[in-house]
DRENTORKOL-3810 file (N, C-alpha, C; in nm, 4 decimals):
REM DRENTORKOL-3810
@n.u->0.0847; n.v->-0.1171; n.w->0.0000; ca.u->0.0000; ca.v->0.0000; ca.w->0.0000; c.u->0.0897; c.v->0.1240; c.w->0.0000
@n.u->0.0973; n.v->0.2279; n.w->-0.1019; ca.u->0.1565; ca.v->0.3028; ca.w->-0.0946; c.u->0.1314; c.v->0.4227; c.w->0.0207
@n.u->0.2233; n.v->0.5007; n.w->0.0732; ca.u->0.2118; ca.v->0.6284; ca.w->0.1974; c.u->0.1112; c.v->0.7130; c.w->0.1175
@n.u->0.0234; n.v->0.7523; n.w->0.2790; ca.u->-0.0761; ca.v->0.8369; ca.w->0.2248; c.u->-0.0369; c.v->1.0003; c.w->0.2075
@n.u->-0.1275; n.v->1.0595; n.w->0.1281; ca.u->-0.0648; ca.v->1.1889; ca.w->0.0856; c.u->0.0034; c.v->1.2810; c.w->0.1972
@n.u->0.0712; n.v->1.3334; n.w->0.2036; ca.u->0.0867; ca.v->1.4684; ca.w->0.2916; c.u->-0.0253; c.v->1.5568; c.w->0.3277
@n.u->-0.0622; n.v->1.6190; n.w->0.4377; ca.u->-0.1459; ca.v->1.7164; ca.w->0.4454; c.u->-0.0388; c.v->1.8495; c.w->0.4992
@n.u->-0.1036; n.v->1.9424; n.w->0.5426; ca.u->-0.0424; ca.v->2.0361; ca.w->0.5824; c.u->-0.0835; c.v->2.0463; c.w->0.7884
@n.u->-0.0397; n.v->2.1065; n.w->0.8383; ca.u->-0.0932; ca.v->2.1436; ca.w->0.9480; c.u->-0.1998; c.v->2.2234; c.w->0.9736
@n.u->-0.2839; n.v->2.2806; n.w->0.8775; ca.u->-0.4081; ca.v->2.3305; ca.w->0.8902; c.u->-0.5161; c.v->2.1950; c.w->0.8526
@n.u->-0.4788; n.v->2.1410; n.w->0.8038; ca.u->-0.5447; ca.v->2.0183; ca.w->0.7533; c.u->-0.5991; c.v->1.9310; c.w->0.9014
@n.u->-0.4713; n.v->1.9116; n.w->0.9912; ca.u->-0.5107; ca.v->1.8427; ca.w->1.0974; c.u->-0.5331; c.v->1.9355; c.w->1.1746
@n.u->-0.5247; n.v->2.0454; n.w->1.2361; ca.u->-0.5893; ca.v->2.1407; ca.w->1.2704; c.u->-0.7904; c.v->2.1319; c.w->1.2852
@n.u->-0.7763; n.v->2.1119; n.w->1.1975; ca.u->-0.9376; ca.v->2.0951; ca.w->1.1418; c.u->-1.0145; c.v->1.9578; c.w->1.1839
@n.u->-0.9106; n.v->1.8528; n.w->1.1878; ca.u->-0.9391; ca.v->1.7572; ca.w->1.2745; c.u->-1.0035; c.v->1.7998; c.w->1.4129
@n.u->-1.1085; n.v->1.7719; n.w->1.4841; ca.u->-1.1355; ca.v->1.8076; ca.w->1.6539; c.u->-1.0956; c.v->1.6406; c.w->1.7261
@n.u->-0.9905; n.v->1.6727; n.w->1.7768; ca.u->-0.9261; ca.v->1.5103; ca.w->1.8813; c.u->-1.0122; c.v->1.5615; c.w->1.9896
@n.u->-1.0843; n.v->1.4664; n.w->2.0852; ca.u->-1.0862; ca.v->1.4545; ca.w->2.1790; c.u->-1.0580; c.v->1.3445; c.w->2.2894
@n.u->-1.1008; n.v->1.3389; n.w->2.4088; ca.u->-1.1549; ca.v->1.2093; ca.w->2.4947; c.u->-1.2726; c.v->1.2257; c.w->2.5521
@n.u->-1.2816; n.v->1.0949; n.w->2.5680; ca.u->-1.4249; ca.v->1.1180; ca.w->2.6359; c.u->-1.4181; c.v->0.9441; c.w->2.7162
@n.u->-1.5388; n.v->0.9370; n.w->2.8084; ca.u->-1.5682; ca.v->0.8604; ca.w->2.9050; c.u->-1.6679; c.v->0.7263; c.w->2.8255
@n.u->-1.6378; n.v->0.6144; n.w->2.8075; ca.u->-1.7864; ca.v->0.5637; ca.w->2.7341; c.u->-1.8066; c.v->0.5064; c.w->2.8709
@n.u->-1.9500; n.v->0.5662; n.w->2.9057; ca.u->-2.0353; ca.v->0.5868; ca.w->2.9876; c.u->-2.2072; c.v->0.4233; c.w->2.9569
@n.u->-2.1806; n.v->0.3590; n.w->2.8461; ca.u->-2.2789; ca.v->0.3105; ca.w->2.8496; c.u->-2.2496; c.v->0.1822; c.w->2.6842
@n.u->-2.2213; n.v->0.0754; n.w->2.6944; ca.u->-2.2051; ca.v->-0.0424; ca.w->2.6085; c.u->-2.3516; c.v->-0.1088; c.w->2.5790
@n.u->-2.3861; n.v->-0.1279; n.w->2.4545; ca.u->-2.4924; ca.v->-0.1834; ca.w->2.3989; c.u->-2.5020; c.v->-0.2955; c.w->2.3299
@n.u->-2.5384; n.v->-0.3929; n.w->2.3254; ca.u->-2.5331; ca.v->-0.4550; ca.w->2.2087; c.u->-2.5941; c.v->-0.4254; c.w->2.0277
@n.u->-2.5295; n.v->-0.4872; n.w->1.9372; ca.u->-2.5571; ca.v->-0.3906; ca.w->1.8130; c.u->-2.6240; c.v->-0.5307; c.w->1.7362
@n.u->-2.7260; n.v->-0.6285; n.w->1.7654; ca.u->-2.7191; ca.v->-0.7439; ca.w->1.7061; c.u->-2.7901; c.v->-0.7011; c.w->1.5528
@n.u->-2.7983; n.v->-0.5595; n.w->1.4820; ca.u->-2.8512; ca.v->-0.5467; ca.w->1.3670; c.u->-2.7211; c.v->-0.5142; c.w->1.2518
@n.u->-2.5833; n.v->-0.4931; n.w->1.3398; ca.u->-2.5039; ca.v->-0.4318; ca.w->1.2520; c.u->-2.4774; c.v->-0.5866; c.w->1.1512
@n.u->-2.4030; n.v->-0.5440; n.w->1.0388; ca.u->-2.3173; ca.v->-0.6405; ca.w->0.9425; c.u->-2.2204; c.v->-0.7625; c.w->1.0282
@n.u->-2.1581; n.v->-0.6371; n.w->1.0806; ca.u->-2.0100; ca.v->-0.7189; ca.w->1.1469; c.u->-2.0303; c.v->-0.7232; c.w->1.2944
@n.u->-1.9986; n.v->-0.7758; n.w->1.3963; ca.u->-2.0357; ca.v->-0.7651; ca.w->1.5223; c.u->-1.9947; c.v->-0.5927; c.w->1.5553
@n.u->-2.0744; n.v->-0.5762; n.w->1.6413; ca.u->-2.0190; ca.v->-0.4180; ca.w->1.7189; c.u->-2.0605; c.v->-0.4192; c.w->1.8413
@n.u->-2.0368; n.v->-0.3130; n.w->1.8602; ca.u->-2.1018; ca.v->-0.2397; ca.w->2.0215; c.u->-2.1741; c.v->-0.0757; c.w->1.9645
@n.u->-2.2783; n.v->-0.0693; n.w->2.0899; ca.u->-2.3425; ca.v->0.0974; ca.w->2.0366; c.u->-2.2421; c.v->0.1182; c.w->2.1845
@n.u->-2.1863; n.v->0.2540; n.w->2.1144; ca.u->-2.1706; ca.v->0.3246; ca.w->2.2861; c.u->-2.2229; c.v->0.4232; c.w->2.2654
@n.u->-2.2141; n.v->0.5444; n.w->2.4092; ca.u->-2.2299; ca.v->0.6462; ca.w->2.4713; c.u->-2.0736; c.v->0.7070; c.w->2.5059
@n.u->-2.0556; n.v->0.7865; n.w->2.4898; ca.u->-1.9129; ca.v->0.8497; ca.w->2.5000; c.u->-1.9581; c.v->1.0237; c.w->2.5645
@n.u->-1.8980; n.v->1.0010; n.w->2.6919; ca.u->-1.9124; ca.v->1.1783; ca.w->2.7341; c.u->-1.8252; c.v->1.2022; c.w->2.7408
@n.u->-1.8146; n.v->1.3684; n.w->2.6556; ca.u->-1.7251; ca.v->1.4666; ca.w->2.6191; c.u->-1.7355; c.v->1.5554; c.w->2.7010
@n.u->-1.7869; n.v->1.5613; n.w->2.7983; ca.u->-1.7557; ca.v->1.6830; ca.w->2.9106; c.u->-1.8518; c.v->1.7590; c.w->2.8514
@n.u->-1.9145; n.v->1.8862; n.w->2.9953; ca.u->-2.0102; ca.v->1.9608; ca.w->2.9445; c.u->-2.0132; c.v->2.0211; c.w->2.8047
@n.u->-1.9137; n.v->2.0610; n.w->2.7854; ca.u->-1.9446; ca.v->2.1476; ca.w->2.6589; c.u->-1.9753; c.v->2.0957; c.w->2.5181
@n.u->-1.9490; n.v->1.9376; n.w->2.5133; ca.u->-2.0190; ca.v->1.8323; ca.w->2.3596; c.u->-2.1406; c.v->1.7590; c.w->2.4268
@n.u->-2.1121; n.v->1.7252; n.w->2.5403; ca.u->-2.1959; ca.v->1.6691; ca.w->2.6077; c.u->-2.2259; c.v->1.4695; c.w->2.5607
@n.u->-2.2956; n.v->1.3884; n.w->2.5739; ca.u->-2.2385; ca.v->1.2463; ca.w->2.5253; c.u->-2.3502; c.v->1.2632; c.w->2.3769
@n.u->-2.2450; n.v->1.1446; n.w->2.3181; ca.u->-2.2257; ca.v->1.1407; ca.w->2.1687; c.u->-2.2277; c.v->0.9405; c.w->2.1738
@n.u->-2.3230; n.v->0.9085; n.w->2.0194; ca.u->-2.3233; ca.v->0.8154; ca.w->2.0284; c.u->-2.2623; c.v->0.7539; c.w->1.9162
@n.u->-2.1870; n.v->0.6398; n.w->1.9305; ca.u->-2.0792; ca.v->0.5845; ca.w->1.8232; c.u->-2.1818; c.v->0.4484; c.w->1.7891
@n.u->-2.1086; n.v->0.3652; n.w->1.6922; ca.u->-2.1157; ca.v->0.1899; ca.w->1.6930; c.u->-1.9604; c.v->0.1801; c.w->1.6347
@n.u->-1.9056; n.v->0.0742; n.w->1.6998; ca.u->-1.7887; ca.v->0.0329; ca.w->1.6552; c.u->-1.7522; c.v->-0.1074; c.w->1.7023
@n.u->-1.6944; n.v->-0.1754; n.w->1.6080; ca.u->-1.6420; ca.v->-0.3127; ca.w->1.5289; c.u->-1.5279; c.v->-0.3533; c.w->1.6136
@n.u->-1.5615; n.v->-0.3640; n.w->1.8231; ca.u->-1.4788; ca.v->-0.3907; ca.w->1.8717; c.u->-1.5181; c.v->-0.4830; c.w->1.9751
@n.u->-1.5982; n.v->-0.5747; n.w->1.9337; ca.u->-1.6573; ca.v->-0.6713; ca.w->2.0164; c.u->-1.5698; c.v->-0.7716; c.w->2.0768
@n.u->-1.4488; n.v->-0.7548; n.w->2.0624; ca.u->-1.3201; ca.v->-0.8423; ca.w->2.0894; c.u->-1.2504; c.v->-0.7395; c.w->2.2484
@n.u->-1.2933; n.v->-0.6682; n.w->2.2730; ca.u->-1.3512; ca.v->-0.5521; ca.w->2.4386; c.u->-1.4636; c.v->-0.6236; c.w->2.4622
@n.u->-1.4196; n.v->-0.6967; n.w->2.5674; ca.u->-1.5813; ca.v->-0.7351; ca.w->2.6486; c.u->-1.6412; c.v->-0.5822; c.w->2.6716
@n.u->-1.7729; n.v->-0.6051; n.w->2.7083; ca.u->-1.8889; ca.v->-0.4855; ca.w->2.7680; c.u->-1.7619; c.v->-0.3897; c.w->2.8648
@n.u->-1.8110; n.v->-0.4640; n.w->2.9646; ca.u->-1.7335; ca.v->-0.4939; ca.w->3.0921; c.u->-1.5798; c.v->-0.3900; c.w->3.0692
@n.u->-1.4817; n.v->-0.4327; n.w->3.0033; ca.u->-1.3953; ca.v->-0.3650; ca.w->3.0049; c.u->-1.3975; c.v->-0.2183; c.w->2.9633
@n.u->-1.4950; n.v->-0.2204; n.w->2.8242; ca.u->-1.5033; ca.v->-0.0631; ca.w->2.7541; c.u->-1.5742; c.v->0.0175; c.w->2.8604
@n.u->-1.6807; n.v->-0.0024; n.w->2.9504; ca.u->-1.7402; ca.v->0.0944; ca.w->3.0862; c.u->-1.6611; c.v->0.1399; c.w->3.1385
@n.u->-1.6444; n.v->0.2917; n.w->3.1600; ca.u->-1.5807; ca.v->0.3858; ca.w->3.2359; c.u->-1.4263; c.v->0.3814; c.w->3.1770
@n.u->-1.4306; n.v->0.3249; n.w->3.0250; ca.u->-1.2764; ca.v->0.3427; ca.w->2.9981; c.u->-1.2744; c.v->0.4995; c.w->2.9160
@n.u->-1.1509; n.v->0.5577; n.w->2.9396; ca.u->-1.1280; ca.v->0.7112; ca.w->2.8495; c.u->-1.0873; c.v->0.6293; c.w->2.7009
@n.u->-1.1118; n.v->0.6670; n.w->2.6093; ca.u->-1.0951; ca.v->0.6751; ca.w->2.4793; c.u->-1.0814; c.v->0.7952; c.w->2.3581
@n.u->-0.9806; n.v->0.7893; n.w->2.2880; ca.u->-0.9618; ca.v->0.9069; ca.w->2.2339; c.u->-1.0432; c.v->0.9323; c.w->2.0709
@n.u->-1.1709; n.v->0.9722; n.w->2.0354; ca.u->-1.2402; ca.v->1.0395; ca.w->1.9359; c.u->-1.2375; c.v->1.1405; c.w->1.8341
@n.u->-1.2740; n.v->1.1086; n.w->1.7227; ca.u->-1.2917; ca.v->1.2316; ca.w->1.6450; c.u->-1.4217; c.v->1.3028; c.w->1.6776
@n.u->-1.4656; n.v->1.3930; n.w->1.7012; ca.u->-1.5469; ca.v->1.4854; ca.w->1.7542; c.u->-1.6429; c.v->1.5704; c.w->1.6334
@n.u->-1.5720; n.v->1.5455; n.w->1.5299; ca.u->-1.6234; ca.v->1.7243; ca.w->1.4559; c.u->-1.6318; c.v->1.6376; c.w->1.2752
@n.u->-1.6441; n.v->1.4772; n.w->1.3303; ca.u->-1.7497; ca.v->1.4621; ca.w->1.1664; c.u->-1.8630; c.v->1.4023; c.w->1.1577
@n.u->-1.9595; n.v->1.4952; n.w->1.0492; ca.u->-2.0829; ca.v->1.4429; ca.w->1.0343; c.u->-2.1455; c.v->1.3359; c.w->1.1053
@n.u->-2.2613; n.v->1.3899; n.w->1.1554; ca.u->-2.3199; ca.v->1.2079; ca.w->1.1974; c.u->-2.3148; c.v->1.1153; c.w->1.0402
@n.u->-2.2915; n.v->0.9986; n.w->1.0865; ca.u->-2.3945; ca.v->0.8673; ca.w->0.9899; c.u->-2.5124; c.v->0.7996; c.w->1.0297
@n.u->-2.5420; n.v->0.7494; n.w->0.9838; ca.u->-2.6876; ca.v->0.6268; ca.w->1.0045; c.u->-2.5891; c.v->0.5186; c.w->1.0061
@n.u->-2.5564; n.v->0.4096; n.w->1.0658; ca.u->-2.5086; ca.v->0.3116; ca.w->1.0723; c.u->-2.6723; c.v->0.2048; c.w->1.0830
@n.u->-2.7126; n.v->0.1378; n.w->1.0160; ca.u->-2.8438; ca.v->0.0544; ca.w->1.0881; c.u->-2.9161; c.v->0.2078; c.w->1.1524
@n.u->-2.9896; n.v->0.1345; n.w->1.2625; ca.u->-3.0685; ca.v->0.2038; ca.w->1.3701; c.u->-3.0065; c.v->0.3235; c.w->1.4492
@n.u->-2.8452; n.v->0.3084; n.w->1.4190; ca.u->-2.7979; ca.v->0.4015; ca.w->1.4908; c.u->-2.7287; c.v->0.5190; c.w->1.4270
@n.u->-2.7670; n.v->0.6434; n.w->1.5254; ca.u->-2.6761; ca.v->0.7587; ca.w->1.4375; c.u->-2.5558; c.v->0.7547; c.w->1.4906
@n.u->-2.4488; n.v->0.7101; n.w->1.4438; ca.u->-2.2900; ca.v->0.7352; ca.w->1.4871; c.u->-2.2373; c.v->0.8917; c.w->1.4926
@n.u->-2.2477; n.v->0.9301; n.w->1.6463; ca.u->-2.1824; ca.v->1.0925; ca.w->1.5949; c.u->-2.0317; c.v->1.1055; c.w->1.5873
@n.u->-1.9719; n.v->1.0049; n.w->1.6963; ca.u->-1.8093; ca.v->1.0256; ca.w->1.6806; c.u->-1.7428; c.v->0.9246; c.w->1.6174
@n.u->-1.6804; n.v->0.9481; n.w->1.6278; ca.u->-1.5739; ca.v->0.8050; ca.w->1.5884; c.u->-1.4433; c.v->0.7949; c.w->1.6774
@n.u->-1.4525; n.v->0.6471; n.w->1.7061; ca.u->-1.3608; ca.v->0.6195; ca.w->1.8726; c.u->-1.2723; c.v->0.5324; c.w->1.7973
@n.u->-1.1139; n.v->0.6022; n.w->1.7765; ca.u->-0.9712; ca.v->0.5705; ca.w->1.7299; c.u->-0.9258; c.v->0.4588; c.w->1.7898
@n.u->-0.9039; n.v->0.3746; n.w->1.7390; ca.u->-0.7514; ca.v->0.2974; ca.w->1.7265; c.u->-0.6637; c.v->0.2648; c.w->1.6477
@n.u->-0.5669; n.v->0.1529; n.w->1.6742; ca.u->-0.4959; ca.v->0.1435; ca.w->1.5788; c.u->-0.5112; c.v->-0.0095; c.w->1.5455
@n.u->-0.4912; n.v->-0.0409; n.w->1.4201; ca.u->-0.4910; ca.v->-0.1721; ca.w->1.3237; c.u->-0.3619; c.v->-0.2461; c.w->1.3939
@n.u->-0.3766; n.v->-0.3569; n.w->1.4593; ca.u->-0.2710; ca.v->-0.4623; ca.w->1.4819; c.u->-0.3310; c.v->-0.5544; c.w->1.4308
@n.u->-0.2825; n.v->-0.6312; n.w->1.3416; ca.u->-0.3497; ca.v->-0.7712; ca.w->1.3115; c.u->-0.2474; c.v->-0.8970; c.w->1.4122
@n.u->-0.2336; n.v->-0.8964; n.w->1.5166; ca.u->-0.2540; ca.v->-0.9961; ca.w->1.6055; c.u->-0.4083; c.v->-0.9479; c.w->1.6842
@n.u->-0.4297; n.v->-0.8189; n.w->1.7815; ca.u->-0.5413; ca.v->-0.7962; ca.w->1.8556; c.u->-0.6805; c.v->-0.7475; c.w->1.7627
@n.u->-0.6679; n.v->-0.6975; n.w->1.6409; ca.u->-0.7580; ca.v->-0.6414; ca.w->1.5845; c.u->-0.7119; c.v->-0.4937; c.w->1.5999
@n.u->-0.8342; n.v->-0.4508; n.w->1.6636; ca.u->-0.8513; ca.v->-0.2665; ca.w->1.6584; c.u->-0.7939; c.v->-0.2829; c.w->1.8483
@n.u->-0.7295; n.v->-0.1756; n.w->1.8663; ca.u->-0.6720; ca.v->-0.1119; ca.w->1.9822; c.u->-0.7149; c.v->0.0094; c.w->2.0146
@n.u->-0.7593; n.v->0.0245; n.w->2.0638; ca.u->-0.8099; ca.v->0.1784; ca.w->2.1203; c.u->-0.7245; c.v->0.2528; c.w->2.1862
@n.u->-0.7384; n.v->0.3727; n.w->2.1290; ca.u->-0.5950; ca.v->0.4744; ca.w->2.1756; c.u->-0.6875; c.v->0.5280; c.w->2.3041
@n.u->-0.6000; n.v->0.6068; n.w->2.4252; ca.u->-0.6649; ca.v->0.6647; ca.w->2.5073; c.u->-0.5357; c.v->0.7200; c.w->2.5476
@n.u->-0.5494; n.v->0.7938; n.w->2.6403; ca.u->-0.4367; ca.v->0.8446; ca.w->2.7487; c.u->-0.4059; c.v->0.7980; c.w->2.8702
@n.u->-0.2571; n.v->0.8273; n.w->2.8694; ca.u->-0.2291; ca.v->0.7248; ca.w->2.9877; c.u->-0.2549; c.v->0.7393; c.w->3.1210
@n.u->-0.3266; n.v->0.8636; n.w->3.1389; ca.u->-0.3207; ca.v->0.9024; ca.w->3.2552; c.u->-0.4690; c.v->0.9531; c.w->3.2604
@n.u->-0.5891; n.v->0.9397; n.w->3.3530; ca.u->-0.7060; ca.v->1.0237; ca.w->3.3228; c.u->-0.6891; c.v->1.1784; c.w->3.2965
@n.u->-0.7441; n.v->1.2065; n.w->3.2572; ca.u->-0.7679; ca.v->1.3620; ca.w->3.1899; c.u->-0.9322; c.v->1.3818; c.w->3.1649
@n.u->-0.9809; n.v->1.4984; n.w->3.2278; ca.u->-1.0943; ca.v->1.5345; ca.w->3.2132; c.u->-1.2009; c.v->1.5128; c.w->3.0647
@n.u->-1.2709; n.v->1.4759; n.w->3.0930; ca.u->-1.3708; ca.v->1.4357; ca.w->2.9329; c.u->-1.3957; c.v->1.5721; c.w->2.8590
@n.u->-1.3833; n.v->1.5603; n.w->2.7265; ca.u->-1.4036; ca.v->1.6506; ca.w->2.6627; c.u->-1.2202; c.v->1.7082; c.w->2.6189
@n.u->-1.1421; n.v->1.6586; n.w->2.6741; ca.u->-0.9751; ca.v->1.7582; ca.w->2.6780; c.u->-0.9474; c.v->1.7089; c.w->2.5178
@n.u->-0.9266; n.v->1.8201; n.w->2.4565; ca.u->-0.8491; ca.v->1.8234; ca.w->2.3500; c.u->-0.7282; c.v->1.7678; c.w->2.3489
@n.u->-0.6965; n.v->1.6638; n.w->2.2363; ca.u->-0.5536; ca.v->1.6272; ca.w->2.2062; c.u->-0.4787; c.v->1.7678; c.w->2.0987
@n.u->-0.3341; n.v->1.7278; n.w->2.1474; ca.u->-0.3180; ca.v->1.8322; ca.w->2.1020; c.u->-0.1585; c.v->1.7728; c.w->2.0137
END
């Protein structure tokens, strides 16, 4: 696969990183691929935002009250039944699947990556 293009630093700029708290695990038994619905709070000022994501390999159990790091600032989708407002980052390992980025240390919901 060839490297993806260059952007500039206004480019990611425009990106909104956040974290947030997922506050609430669902089951998704309508999606394609297995998922989870979450709830993700961004601190007062986004307030919680609802995802589905293709990480059913996270028991319930573990994703509750974990920080996770989000894109914040694209369009909802319709996924099925659900409107996906954020999208909750990881990274591609093909031994674990998807990895979820977060911070190592708690940090208030809603804190901008920077």
């Amino acid at each position: 696969m060839p490297p993806p293009a260059e952007i500039t630093v206004d480019h990611l700029a425009a990106v909104d990183l956040r974290v947030g708290t997922i506050v609430a695990v669902e089951p998704f038994p309508e999606a394609r691929r297995p998922a989870w619905k979450l709830t993700v709070d961004l601190g007062p000022e986004l307030g919680a935002r609802r995802s589905s994501a293709q990480i059913t390999h996270y028991p319930a159990d573990d994703l509750l009250g974990r920080q996770v790091v989000v894109v914040a600032n694209l369009p909802p989708r319709q996924v099925g039944p659900v409107r996906s407002e954020v999208l909750v980052l990881g990274a591609l390992d093909p031994r674990h699947g998807v990895v979820l980025l977060r911070p190592d240390a708690p940090v208030e919901d809603g804190s901008r990556i920077a």
